[in-house]
Every structure is written in C-alpha cells, then in structure tokens.
N, C-alpha and C positions, 0 to 999 in steps of 0.2 A: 237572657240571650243565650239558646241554650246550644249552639254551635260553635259558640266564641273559646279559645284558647291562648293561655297567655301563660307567660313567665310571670306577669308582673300583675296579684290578684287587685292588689291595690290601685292602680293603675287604673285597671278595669272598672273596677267599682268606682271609681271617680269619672272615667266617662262614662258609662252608665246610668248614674243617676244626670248628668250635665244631659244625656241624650234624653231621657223621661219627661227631664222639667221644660227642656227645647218644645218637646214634641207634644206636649200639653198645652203651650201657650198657643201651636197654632192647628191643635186639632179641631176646633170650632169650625173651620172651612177648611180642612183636610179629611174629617170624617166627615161631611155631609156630601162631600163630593165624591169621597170612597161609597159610600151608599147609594148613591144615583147608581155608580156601575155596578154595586151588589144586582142592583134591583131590576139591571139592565141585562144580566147575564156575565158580567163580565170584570176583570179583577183588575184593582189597584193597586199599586206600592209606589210608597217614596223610595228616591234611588240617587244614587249617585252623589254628587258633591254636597245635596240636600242632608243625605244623611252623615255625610263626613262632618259636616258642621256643624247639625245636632249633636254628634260624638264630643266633637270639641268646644259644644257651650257656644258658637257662636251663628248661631243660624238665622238667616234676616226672615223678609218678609217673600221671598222668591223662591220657589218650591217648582221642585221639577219631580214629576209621577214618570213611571212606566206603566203603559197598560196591555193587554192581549189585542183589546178591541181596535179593530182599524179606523184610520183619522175619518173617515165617512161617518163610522159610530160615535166616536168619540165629539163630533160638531152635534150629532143628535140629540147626544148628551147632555153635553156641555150650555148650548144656545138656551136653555130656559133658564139656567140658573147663574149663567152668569152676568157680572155687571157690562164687557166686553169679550168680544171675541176677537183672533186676527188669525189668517190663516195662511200667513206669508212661509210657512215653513212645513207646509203641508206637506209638499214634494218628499219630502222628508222622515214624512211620519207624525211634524210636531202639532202640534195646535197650541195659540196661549190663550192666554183665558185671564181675565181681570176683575176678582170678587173683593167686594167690601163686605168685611166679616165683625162682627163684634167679639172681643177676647179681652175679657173682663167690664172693664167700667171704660172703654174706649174703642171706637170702630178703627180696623186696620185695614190698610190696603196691601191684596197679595197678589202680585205676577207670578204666575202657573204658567208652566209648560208640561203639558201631556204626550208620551210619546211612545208610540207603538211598538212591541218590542221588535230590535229591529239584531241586525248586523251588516257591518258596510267594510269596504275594502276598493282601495286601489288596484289599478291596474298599471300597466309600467309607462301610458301612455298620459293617460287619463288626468286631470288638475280636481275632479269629482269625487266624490266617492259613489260607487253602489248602493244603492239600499236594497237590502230583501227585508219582510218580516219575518217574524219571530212567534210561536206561542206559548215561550216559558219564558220568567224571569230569568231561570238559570240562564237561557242562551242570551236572554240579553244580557247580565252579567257578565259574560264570560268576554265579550266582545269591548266592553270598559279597561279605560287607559290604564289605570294602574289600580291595585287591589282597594287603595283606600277611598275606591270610587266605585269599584262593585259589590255594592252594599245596597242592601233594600230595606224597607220596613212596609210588610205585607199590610194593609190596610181595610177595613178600619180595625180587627183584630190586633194587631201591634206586633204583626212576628216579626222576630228579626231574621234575616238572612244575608247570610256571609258563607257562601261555600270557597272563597278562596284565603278567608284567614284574614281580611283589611281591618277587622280591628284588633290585629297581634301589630299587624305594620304600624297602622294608626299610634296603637302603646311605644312601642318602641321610633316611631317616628322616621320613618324610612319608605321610600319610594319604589314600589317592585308593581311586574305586571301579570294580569291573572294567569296567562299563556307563556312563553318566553318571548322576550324582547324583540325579539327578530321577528315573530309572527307577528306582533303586538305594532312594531313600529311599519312591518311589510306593508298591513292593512290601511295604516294611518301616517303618514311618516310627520305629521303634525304632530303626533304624541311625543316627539324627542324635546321639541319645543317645550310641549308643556311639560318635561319632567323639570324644564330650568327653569318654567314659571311656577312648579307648584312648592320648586325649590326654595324658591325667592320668597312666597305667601304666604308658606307653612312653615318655612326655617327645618325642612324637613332635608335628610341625607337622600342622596340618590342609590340604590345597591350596587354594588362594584359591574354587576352580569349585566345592569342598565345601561350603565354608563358605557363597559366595553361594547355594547350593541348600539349607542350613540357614536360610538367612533367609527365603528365599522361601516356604518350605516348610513352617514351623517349626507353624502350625494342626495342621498335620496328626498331630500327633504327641497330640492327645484322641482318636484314635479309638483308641490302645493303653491295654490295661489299667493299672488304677493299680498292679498289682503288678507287671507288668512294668518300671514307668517307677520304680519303688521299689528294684527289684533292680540297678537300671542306677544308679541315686544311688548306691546304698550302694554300689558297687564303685568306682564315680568317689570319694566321700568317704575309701575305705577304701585308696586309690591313693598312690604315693610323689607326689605331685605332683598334689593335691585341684585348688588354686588354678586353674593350669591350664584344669584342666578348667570350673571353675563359671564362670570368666572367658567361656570360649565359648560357655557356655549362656547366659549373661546379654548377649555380645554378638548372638547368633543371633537372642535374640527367644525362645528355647526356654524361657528360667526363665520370662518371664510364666504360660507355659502350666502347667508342673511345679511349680514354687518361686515363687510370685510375689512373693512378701516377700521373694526376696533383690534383684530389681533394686528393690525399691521402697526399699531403704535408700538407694539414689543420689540423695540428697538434696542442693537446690542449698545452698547454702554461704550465711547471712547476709552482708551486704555487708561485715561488721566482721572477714568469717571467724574467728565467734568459737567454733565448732565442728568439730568433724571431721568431715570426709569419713567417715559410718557405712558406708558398702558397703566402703569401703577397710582402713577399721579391723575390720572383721567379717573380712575375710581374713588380716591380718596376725595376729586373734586366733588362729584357725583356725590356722595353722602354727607358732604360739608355744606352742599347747595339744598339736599332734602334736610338739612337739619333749620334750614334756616326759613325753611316754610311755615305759612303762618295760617292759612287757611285750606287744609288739607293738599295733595299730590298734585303737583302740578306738572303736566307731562310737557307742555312747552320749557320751562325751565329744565327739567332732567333730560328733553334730548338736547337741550345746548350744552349742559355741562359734560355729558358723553362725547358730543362732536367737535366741542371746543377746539381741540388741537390736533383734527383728524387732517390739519394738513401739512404738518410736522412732519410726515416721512418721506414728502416729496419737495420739502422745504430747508431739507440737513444739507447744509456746507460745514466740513470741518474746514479751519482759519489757518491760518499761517502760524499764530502767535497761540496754536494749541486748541482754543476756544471749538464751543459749536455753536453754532447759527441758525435760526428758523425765521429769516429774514420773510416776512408778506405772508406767514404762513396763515393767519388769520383772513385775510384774500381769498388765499387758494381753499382754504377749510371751510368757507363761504360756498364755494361755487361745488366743492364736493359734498357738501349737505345736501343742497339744493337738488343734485343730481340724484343722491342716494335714497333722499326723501322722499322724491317722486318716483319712482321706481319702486318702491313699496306703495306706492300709491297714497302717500299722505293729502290734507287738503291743502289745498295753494295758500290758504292763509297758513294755517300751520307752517309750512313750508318756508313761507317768506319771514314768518317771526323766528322761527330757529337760526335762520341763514343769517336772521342782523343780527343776532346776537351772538354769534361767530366770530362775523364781521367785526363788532364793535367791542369782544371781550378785553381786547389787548388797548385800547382807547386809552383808560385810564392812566396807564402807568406814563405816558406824558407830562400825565398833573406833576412829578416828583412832589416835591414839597410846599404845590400852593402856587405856584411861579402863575399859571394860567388868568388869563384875563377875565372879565368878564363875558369877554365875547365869546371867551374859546368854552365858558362853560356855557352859555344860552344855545350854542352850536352842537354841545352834548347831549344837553336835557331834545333839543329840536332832534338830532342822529337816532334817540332811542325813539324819542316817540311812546307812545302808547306802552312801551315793554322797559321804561327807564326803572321800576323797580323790581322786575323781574335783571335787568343789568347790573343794578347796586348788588344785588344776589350772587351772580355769575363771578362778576368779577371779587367779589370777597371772598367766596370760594375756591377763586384760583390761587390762593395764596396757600401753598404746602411746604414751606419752606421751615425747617427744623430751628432755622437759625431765630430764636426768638426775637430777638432784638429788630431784625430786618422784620420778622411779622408783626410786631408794635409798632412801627414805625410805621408799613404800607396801612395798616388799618385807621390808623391815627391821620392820615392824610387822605382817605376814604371818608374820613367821618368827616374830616375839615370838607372836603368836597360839597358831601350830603349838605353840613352848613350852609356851601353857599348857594346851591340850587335855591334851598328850603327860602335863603334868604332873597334871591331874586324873583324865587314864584311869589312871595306875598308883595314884593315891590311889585312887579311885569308881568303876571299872571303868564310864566313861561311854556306853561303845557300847552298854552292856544297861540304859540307865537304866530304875529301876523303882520305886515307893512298896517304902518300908520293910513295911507289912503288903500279903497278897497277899490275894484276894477270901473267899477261906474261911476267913481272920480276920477281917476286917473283918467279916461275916456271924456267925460267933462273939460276938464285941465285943458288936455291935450287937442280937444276937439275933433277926438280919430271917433273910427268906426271899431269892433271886435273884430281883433285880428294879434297874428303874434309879435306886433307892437305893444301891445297891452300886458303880453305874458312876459316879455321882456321888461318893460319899467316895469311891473309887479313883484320879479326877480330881484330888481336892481335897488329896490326898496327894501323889499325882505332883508337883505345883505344888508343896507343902514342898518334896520333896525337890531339884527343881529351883532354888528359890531359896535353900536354906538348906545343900545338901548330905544327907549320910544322917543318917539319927537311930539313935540306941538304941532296945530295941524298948520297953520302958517311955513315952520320949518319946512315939512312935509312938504309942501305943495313946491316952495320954491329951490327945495333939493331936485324933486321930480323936473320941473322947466330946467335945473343945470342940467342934467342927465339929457333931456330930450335936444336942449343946443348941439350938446357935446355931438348928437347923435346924426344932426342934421349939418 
C-alpha cells in the first residue's frame, strides 16, 4: 500500500495482511465485475466502509463500488450479469446489484452497490441533499465522512488509495474528516450523527476539531429528515458500544435536537443526594439490558431501557420529609415515548411495544416479596403480552443499585416471580388467556344477537377467569346467566 503512513509499522502490517485475505475471499465476484467495466471503458474501486472493513478483518458479504460510469452505464453493465437488479437509488447515482458467486467450495450471496462518483451537499433550506457527479475517485473521496471511509481499492488491479491518510486514523483508531469538519458536517449535517455511530461500532475516539465542530454545529442537524436521523439512532443503539456513542451526542448538544429527553434526565442531585443520577443510571440500564440478550440486538428492548424513565423530570416532587418522588412517572414516560417515537417516525408497532414496556417497567416491584396473588400475576403475564420476556429483561435491568443485599433480594423475588408464571403457564396455558365460553356461546346462552352485549359478558368473564383461574364449562355458563340477571 504504497501511500500509507504510519507511526505504527506493526500495526499496519497487521491490517494489511487482514485487508489481502478480506479481499481474496471476495474477489471472485469483485474482479469479474471490475472487468465488465474494464471492458466497458470504465473504472472500478471498492470504497468506503467496504474497505474500512477489509482493513479491519471484518468484511461481510455487502460491497459498495465507486465508479466513473453513470447509473444509465452502470444498468448496461450490470443487467447481464447479475442475479438481480433494483434501481430504487438511482436518483442518487446508486444502483444494487445481487450476485451469487462461488468462493471456494461454497456459493455466496453478495449485495452490491455501485455508485457514481458523485459529491452532494445541503443547502440551508433543503432536508435533500444535491447530487453532482464526479470523474475521479479522488473527488469522490474527498467528499466521504471521515478519512476512515475515504479509502478505495482500485480494481481489479488492487491499488490501494488513501490520499487523505485513513489508514494512519484506522491504526491509531480515531475519527477525523478528509476536509475540516465544518465543510465536512455544512455538506451533510448527518455526518455529526455518524461520528456518535461509528463511535459506538468501531469503539473508535472522535478528534477533539470533530467534536468542537459537533458543538458548534450541532442546530444544524433539524434540517435532516427525521428518518434519516432515526436510521443513524438505531444503528448507534444497535452498536457493540451504544453508550459511547449517546455519551457524545449528549455532550455535542446533538440529543437536545434528536432525543431531548435523554440529556434532560441530567438531573441535579438533592442536596441530601438522596437520588440517583437518572442520565447515568438510564445507561448503566442500557448495558445491563444488552448484556442479557440472548439472541443477538434487539432494538425494541434497548429503546425501552433508554426511555425507561424519560418521565422522571417532569415527575420530581421533593417531599416534606427530605425524600424525592417520581410518582406515575412511568405513565407519563409512556405517553412521552409514544410522542418522541413518532416524530422520528418509528413504526406504530414498534412504537406501541416500547410504550408498554415503559408503561409496565415499574409493575413489578409490587410483587415485594411474593405477597401477589394468582390473579395479580395472570394480570401481568396478560399486561405484557407478547413482550413479557422482553419485560423480565427490563425490569432486571433496572436494578443499579450498589446496595448488594437489596440487589439479591430484588433478584431473588424476580426469579420467585418467573417461578410462578412458568408455574401457571404449564397449569393455564397463560400466554393465550381467554374466558372459558367464547362469543358464539355466550350469544347461544344468552339468546342475543352481536352486539356490545356480547363484548361486555366476554369482558366480564375474562376478569373470572383472570382472578379465579379456568372454570368448568357448567360453572362458566351459570356464572355468565348470574352476570346477565344481575344486568337485567
């Protein structure tokens, strides 16, 4: 790599060879596609996070090209030799492309994106960005988010190129941008975002000239779409190293703008500090809940354990007797997800499952020690719903408290809990609770027509079977005729 500069030879030589062996495993449908554009007139390189990832040994099956050629060539190209095309990102320069390639003794599947070179920029109005093209790599380089993403490997030759040094950043692990930061974020103002996600993915430092151009800057970042700024959270949240990242968005100034309820949990401390630090315990939740993941990132869980107690700062009464209070806060923290979520535009299912589990984090500690009935726990397992172990999660999570003794204990009564669901789902099969008669008995029984007669005793049954467990159908029938006297 003969452009590369480093403090650190060692270093180098160890990404170096992790980029060769990357770039071997999927040159079998990387050069063949680089040679269609030889052959076409016109030149290929892998670029950008592609080869960040070759650098770093971890490069999937998703390859993103720049090319000279315009997306018009680039379908001419492309359409014979691929297994799919889509051209949803045309507008844009991109084209994808979907080949199955054989690379060794097994056929892979690889998502490609080709893309013209281009340079885009905002205007102060605008939620778009511009697209011009481009006819050098250099320029399209130069216009990439931070150095360790404007890197190319010229193809099918193997040059590499780095005119601005991303693999000295890469060694050293740090996040700087090819331009300075102020041209770099004026064009994009999404790029401040992703310095906190690639913070978060890479476990990489941000440079101090970044971050002071995230401060200064940080306004600018309402004139990108909310789904844009949605799709950049949820990659940060969905990150090996969340915290990180929201740590820097909260320092920049950037959550007031995107998340405002997480710097608002930074609440000062009673004089008696008889509370916790909520911003600091909302993160320690956050990583106590990904640790307890069992089949990879689940982002319905990480935004409940973020929003958890986002309604703590409009829920603080200090007491008479010293105390602080966050009386319903779980209520109010409910209805402020719900608002926040949609306004970024999440989906209403998402939406609705974060909000009950908001709703429902603080549920548990009721139980104290077991006292709960049967009924009150068939009412719980019935409240979650679909998301009850995604709740056992949450709520185990919430537990940051230093005091060891008090966290053996809540645990220990958590597990008792778990007990006794586990123990009434194999009696009651509680995940599908339902009245013992279903609506075309009841209507039978009753001798009515459908109407909300029927949703009413269906209700009224539900609630037996809830507090009392199942019935016989006998029982059932002649519960249901007291219910309908009572009613008439």
């Amino acid at each position: 790599m003969p452009n590369a500069n480093t403090d650190n030879p060692s270093a180098l030589s160890q990404v170096q060879h992790r980029a060769v062996s990357e770039l071997l495993r999927v040159s079998p449908a990387a050069d063949d596609l680089a040679r269609r554009f030889q052959e076409a007139g016109f030149s290929l390189a892998l670029v950008g996070g592609s080869v960040r990832d070759a650098l770093l040994g971890r490069l999937g099956n998703d390859l993103d090209f720049a090319t000279d050629a315009r997306p018009e060539d680039v379908l001419r190209i492309v359409r014979p030799w691929a297994d799919a095309v889509w051209d949803v990102g045309i507008a844009f320069g991109t084209v994808g492309v979907q080949k199955d390639a054989r690379v060794g003794d097994t056929v892979q599947r690889f998502q490609i994106e080709v893309t013209t070179y281009r340079s885009e920029a905002y205007d102060r109005t605008s939620r778009k960005p511009e697209v011009s093209y481009g006819d050098s790599i250099e320029e399209d380089l130069v216009r990439r988010d931070f150095t360790v993403n404007a890197m190319a490997v010229a193809l099918p030759e193997k040059e590499f190129i780095d005119p601005h040094h991303g693999l000295d950043d890469l060694a050293a692990r740090v996040l700087r941008t090819p331009g300075t930061p102020e041209e770099s974020f004026s064009d994009d103002p999404l790029r401040m975002m992703r310095a906190a996600r690639f913070a978060a993915q890479l476990d990489f430092e941000v440079a101090p000239e970044v971050v002071a151009a995230m401060k200064e800057m940080a306004g600018r970042i309402e004139i990108v779409s909310a789904e844009r700024v949605r799709d950049e959270l949820n990659k940060l949240l969905l990150s090996a190293h969340p915290r990180k990242g929201l740590t820097l968005l909260v320092e920049t100034g950037l959550a007031q703008y995107v998340l405002p309820e997480l710097p608002a949990l930074r609440l000062e401390r009673d004089e008696h500090h008889r509370h916790k630090d909520v911003y600091d315990h909302t993160l320690i939740v956050l990583e106590q809940a990904i640790a307890l993941e069992e089949d990879g990132p689940d982002l319905t869980l990480r935004l409940a354990a973020l929003l958890h107690d986002i309604g703590k700062p409009r829920t603080r009464r200090f007491e008479q007797d010293g105390r602080v209070s966050f009386h319903h806060h779980e209520v109010v923290g409910a209805k402020m997800t719900k608002k926040r979520m949609t306004a970024l535009k999440y989906s209403n299912e998402l939406v609705k499952d974060v909000s009950r589990l908001v709703e429902l984090h603080l549920r548990f500690h009721g139980y104290g020690t077991g006292e709960w009935t049967d009924s009150a726990v068939r009412r719980y397992v019935r409240d979650a719903g679909p998301l009850l172990e995604r709740l056992h999660k949450l709520t185990r999570s919430d537990c940051t408290t230093r005091n060891k003794r008090k966290a053996t204990a809540l645990s220990r009564a958590y597990d008792g809990l778990e007990a006794r669901i586990a123990q009434l789902q194999e009696q009651e099969q509680l995940d599908s609770i339902r009245p013992d008669l279903d609506g075309n008995q009841i209507m039978g029984i009753l001798g009515v027509r459908p109407g909300p007669v029927v949703g009413k005793a269906y209700q009224h049954l539900l609630e037996l079977r809830l507090e009392n467990g199942p019935m016989e159908h006998d029982e059932a029938v002649a519960a249901l005729k007291e219910w309908w006297s009572a009613q008439n």
